[in-house]
C-alpha positions in Angstrom: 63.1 -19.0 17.4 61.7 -19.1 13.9 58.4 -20.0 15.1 58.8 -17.4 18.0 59.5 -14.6 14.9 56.6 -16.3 12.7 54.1 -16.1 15.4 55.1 -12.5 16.3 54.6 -11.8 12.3 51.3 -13.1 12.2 50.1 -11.4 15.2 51.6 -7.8 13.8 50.1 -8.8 10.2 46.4 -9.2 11.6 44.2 -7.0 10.3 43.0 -4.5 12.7 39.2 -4.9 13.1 37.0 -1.6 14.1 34.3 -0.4 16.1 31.1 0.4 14.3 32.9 -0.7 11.1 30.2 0.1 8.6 28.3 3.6 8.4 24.4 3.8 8.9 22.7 2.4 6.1 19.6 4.1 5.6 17.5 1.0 7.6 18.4 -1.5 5.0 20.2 -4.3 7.6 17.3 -3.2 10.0 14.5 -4.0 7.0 15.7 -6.9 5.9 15.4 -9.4 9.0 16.9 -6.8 11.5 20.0 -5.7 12.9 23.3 -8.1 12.5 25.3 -9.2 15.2 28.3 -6.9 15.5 31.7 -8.7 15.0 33.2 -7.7 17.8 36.0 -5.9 15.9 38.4 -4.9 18.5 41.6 -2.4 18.1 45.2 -3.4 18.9 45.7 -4.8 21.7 46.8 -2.3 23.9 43.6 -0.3 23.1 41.1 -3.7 23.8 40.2 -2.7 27.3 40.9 1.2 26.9 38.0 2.9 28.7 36.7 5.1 26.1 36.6 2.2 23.8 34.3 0.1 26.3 32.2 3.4 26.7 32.0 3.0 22.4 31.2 -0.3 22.7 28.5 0.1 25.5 27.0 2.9 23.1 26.8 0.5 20.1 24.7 -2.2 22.4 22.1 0.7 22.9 22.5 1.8 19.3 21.7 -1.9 17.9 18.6 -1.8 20.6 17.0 1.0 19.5 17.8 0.5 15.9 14.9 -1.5 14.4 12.2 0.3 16.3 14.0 3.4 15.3 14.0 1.6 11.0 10.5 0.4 11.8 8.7 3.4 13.5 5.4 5.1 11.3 4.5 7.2 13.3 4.7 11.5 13.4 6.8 13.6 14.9 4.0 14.8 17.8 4.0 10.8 18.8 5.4 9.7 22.3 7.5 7.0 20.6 9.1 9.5 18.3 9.9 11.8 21.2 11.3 8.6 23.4 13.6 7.3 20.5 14.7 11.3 19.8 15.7 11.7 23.2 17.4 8.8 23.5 19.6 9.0 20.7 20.2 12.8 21.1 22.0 11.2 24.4 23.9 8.9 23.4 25.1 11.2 20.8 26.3 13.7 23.7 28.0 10.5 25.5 29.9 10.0 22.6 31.1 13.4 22.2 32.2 13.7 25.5 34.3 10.1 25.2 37.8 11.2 25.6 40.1 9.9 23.4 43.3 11.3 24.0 44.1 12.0 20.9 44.7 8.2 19.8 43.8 7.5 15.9 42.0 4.2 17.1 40.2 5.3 19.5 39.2 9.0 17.0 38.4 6.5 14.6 35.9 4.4 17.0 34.6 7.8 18.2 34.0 9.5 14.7 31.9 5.9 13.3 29.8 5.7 16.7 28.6 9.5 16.2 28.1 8.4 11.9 25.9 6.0 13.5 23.5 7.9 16.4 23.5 10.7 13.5 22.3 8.7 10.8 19.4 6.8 13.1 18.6 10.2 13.9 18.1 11.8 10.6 16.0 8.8 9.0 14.1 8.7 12.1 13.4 12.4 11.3 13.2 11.7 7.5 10.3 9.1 7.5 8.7 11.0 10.7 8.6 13.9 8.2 8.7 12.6 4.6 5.9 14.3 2.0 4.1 10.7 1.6 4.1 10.5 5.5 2.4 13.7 6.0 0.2 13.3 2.6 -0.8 10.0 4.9 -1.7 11.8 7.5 -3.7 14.2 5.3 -6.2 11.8 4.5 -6.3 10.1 7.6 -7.1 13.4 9.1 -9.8 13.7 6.3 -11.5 10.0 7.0 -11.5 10.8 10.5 -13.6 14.5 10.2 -15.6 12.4 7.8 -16.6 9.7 10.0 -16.6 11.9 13.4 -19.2 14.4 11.6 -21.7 11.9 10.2 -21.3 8.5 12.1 -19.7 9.1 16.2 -20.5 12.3 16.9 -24.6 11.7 16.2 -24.1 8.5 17.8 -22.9 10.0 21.0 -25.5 13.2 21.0 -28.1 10.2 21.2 -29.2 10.5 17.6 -29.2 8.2 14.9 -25.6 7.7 12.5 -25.7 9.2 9.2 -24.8 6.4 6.5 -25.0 6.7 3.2 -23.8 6.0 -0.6 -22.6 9.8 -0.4 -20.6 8.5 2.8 -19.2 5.5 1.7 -18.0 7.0 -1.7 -16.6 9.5 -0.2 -14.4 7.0 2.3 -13.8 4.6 -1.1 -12.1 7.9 -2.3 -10.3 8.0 0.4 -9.1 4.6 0.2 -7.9 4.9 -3.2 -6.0 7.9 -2.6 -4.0 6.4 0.0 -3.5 3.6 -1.8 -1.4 5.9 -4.7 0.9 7.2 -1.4 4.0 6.3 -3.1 6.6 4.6 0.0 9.8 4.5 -2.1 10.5 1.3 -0.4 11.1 2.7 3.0 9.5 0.1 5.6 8.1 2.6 8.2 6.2 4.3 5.0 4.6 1.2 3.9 4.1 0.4 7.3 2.3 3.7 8.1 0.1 3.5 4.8 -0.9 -0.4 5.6 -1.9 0.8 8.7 -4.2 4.0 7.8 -5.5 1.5 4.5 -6.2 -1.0 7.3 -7.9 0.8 9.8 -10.2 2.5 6.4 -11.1 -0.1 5.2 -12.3 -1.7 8.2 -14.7 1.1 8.7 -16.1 0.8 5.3 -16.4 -2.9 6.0 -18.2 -2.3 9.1 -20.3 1.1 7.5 -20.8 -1.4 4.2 -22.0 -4.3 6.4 -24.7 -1.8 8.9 -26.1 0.1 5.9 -28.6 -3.2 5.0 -29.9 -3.8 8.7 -31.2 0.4 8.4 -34.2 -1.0 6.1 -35.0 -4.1 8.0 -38.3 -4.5 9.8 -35.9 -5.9 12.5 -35.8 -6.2 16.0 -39.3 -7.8 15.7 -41.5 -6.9 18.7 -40.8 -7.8 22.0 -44.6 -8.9 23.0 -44.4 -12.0 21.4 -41.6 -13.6 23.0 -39.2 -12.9 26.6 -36.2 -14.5 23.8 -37.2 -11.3 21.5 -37.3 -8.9 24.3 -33.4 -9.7 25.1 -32.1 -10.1 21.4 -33.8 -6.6 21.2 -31.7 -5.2 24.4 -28.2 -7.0 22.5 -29.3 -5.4 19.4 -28.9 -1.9 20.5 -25.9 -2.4 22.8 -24.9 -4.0 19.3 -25.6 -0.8 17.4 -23.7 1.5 20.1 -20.5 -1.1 19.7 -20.8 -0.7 16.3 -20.4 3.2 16.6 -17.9 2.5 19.4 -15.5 0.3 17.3 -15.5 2.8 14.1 -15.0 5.5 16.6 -11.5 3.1 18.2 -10.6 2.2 14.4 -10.6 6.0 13.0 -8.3 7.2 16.6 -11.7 9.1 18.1 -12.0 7.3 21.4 -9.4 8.3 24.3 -11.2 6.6 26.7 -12.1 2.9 25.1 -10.0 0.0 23.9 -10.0 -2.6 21.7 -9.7 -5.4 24.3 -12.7 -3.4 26.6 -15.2 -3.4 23.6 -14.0 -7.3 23.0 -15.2 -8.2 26.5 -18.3 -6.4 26.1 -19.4 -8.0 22.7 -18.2 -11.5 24.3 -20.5 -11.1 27.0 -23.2 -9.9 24.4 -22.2 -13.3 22.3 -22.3 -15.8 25.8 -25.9 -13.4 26.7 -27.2 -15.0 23.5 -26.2 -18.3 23.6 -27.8 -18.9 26.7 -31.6 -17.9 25.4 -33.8 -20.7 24.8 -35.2 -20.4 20.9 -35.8 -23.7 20.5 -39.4 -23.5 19.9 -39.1 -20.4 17.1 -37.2 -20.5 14.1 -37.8 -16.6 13.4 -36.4 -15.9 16.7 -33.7 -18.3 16.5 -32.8 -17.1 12.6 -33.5 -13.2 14.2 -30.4 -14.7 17.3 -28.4 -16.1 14.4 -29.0 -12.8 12.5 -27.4 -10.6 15.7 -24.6 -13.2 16.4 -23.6 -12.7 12.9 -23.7 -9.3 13.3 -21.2 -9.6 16.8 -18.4 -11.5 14.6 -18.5 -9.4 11.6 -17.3 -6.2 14.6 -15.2 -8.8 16.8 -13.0 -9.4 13.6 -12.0 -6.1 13.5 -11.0 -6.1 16.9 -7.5 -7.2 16.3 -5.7 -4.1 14.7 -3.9 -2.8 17.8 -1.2 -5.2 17.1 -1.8 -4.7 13.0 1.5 -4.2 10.6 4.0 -4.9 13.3 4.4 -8.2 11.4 6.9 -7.1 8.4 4.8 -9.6 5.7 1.6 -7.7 6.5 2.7 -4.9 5.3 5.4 -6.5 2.8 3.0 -7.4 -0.4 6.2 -8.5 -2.1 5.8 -11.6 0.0 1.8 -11.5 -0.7 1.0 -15.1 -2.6 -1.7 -12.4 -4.3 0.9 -10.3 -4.9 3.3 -12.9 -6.6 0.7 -14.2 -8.5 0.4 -11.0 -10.1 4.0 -10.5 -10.6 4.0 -13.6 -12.3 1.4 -13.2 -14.8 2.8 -9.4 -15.7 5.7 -11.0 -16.6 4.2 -13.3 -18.9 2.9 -10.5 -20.2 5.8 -8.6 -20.4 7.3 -11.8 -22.5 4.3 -11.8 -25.0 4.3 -7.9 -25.1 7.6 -8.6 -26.2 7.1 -10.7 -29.2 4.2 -9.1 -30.5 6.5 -6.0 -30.7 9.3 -7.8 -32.5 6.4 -9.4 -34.9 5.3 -6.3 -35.5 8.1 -4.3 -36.5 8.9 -7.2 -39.4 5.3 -6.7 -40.3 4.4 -10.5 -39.4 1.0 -10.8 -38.1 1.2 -14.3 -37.6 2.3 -14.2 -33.9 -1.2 -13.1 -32.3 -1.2 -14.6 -28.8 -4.8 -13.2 -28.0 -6.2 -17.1 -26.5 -3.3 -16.9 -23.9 -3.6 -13.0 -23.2 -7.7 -13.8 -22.4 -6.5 -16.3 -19.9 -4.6 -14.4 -18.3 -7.4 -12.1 -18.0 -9.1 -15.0 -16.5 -6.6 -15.9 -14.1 -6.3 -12.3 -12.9 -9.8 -12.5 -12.2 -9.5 -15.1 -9.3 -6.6 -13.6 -7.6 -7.9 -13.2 -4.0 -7.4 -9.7 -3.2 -8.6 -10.0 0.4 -10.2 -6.7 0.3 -6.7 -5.4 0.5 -7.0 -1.8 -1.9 -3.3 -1.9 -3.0 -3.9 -6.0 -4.2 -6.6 -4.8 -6.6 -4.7 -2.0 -7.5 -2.0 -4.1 -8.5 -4.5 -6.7 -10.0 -6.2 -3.9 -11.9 -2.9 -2.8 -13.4 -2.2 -5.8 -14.5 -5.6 -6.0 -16.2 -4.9 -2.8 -17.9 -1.4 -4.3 -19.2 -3.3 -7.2 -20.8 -5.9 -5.2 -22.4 -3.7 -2.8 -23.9 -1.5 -5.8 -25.9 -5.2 -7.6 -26.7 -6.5 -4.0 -28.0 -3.3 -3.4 -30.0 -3.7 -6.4 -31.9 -7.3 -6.4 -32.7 -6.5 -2.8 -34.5 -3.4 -4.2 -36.1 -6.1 -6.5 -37.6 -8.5 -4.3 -37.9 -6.2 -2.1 -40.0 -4.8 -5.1 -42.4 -8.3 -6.3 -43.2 -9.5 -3.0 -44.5 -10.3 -2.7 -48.2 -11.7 0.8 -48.2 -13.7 1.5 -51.8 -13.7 4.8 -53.6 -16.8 6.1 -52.6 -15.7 6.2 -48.8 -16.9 9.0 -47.0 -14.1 11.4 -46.3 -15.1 11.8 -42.6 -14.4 7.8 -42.4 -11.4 8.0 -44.4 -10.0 10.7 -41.6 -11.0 8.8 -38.8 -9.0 5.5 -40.5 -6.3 7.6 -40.9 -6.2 9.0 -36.9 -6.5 5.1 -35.9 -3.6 3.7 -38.5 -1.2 6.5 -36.5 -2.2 5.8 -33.2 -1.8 2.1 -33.8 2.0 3.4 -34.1 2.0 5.7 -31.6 1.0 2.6 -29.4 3.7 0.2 -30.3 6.1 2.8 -28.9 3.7 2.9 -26.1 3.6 -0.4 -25.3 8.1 -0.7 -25.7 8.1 2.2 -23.6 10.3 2.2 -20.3 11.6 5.6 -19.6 10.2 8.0 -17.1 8.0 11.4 -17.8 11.0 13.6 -17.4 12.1 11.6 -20.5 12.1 13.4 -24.0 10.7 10.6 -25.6 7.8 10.5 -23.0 7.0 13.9 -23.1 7.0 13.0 -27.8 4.5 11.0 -27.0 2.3 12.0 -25.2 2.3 15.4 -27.7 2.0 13.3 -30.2 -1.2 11.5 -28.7 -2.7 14.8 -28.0 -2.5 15.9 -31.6 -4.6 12.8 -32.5 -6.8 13.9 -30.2 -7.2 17.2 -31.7 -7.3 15.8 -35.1 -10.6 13.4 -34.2 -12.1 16.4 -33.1 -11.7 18.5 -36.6 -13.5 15.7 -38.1 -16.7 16.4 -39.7 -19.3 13.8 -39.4 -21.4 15.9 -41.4 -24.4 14.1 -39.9 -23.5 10.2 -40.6 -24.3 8.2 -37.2 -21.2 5.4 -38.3 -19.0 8.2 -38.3 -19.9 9.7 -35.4 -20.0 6.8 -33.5 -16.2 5.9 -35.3 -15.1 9.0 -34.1 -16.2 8.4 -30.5 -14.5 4.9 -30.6 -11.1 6.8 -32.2 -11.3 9.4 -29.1 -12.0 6.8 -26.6 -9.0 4.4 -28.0 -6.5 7.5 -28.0 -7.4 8.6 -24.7 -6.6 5.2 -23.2 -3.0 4.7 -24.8 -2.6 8.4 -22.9 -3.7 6.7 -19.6 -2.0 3.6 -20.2 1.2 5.7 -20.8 0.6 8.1 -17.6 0.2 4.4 -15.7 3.3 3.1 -16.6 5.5 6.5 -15.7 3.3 7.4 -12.2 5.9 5.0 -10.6 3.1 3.3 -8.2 4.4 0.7 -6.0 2.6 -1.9 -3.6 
């Protein structure tokens, strides 16, 4: 009997496990290695196998389908996916309203958390679909595109001859460089949607970049002195319309072509060549070699249809680059650090420039792959460097001067200017607020007031001073930059 009475305790004692037990994150279980497995958490007992709790629980099977595609989408509103996923969830949210639960706490409970659920995969599907970096994405996408249309596909198809240029490919560097600042705030489909656009841009520059060269060659050679020549010279121009073809598929302005249709016809272009006998003719052979080159360099850029669904793609925190980096600003970060502390017991012993030049050494062979946020990050971290090396060679600078008394007031003033901003840049360098900050906004009017005191100075003629001044400017302006850099809140 007691173990009847203990058993019936522990059963009464169990804690009763929920439907949909947690609210919708915001993506996070979906970003970080997708959904989890649901513990079935059931109700009482008597409620288990109540129909409107099945009906819950056939609502949270859909729920956990559509989830990551839902947490991982990049597209726009107008897309056909974002419509799909809309509509779907806009149903299931009706099903679950219309669950009756006859006014059983459980089964309100089960109800309430399935609709938190549907609601909140609706809303950030909206909220990414819609966010200000989304659409500032799409902004310049639109812009590359017009770009490219206007002075590479639409000549191309009106039979005439692309338009390529240093004003063109400026223009799309630009571009690229702008998108890379799109803040993402961490959100996955954001930094899916910029890796894509980045991807797609700079894979028309590479292939823009890479035809600009072959516009001055003397090539295709003439096709009287050999039958080989005559054929390389057909390739080469089905060549040149793929190449207009593929930037046309990269930058969205082809309805009608594919990526795996223009891959077949470049194949065949590749097995066409390989089956001329040049043999006998090393021009032609090198002019074969020349085109086949030419066919890889497009076939390689064939591949994006499936581009960024792989989360590490678009992940740079798991970029070896990436960590590289991270590892060498932290070094930084460490010497930064104790140069400070050095500093403000006026010991000018510690001066760790050796190590801080090979870091700058080491930053130089990170492998950026061509990737624009990689050598943004690598350029950053260049900038940290430099601004720890520059602070300490004016902290020298100023500790070796002896100035005499016939020093010419103009290079007394600019002295002066330079022993302030070497303070100014120690608080610079310990900085760590954000511009909203008090102290950010101090300094920066601070800055500016060195600034406007360089420019009151009167050279009165004297070249040194003049050219000291220029030096003062240039040196105040970058702590202002390296200041705006460390409070624009960029991220990779």
């Amino acid at each position: 009997m007691k173990a009847a009475r203990r058993k019936t305790r522990s059963q009464t004692q169990r804690p009763t496990q929920r439907l949909f037990g947690k609210p919708f994150d915001g993506g996070k279980r979906m970003e970080h290695g997708g959904p989890q497995e649901p513990h079935h958490q059931h109700p009482v007992e008597q409620q288990q196998h109540h129909p409107a709790m099945m009906r819950l629980y056939e609502v949270q099977k859909e729920v956990l389908s559509l989830g990551p595609h839902v947490c991982t989408f990049s597209g726009l509103q107008d897309d056909r996916e974002y419509k799909r996923m809309e509509r779907e969830l806009t149903r299931l949210l009706l099903e679950v309203d219309q669950v009756d639960t006859e006014g059983k706490v459980e089964l309100q409970g089960a109800r309430k958390r399935a609709a938190q659920e549907v609601e909140g995969l609706l809303r950030y599907l909206e909220e990414n679909a819609t966010h200000p970096s989304r659409l500032a994405m799409e902004e310049l996408s639109v812009a590359a595109r017009q770009l490219v249309d206007e002075h590479v596909v639409a000549p191309q198809r009106a039979g005439g001859v692309a338009e390529i240029n240093d004003e063109l490919l400026d223009t799309l560097q630009e571009l690229v460089l702008r998108l890379t600042q799109v803040k993402t705030e961490g959100r996955v489909p954001l930094r899916k949607a910029r890796y894509r656009a980045l991807t797609r841009l700079c894979a028309v520059q590479d292939v823009l970049e890479g035809r600009t060269p072959h516009q001055t060659l003397s090539l295709p050679l003439s096709g009287d002195s050999n039958e080989a020549v005559h054929r390389i010279n057909q390739v080469m121009v089905k060549v040149s319309m793929a190449r207009s073809q593929l930037v046309a598929l990269l930058m969205g302005l082809s309805g009608r072509d594919s990526c795996a249709h223009l891959s077949r016809i470049l194949t065949e272009l590749q097995v066409e060549l390989d089956a001329l006998d040049v043999s006998g003719n090393a021009a032609v052979r090198n002019y074969r070699k020349q085109v086949v080159e030419e066919i890889n360099g497009l076939l390689k850029h064939l591949d994006l249809e499936g581009e960024g669904d792989d989360t590490r793609r678009y992940d740079l925190a798991q970029n070896n680059s990436i960590r590289e980096i991270e590892a060498v600003r932290a070094h930084v970060s460490h010497l930064r650090e104790g140069v400070l502390r050095h500093c403000a017991m006026s010991d000018l012993s510690f001066r760790p420039k050796a190590e801080l030049l090979s870091l700058l050494t080491h930053l130089d062979q990170v492998d950026t792959a061509k990737n624009p946020c990689i050598r943004e990050a690598r350029r950053r971290a260049v900038v940290e460097v430099q601004a720890v090396i520059t602070f300490l060679d004016l902290r020298e600078a100023l500790a070796q001067r002896h100035p005499g008394p016939d020093e010419r007031p103009s290079h007394r003033a600019v002295w002066l200017v330079l022993g302030s901003l070497s303070d100014l840049q120690a608080q610079v360098l310990g900085f760590d607020g954000k511009r909203a900050d008090k102290s950010y906004m101090m300094l920066e009017e601070l800055l500016t007031k060195q600034l406007l005191m360089l420019d009151a100075v009167d050279a009165q003629g004297d070249e040194m001073a003049k050219m000291a001044r220029k030096q003062a400017v240039k040196f105040a302006q970058n702590i202002l930059n390296y200041l705006d850099m460390k409070t624009d809140e960029w991220e990779y």
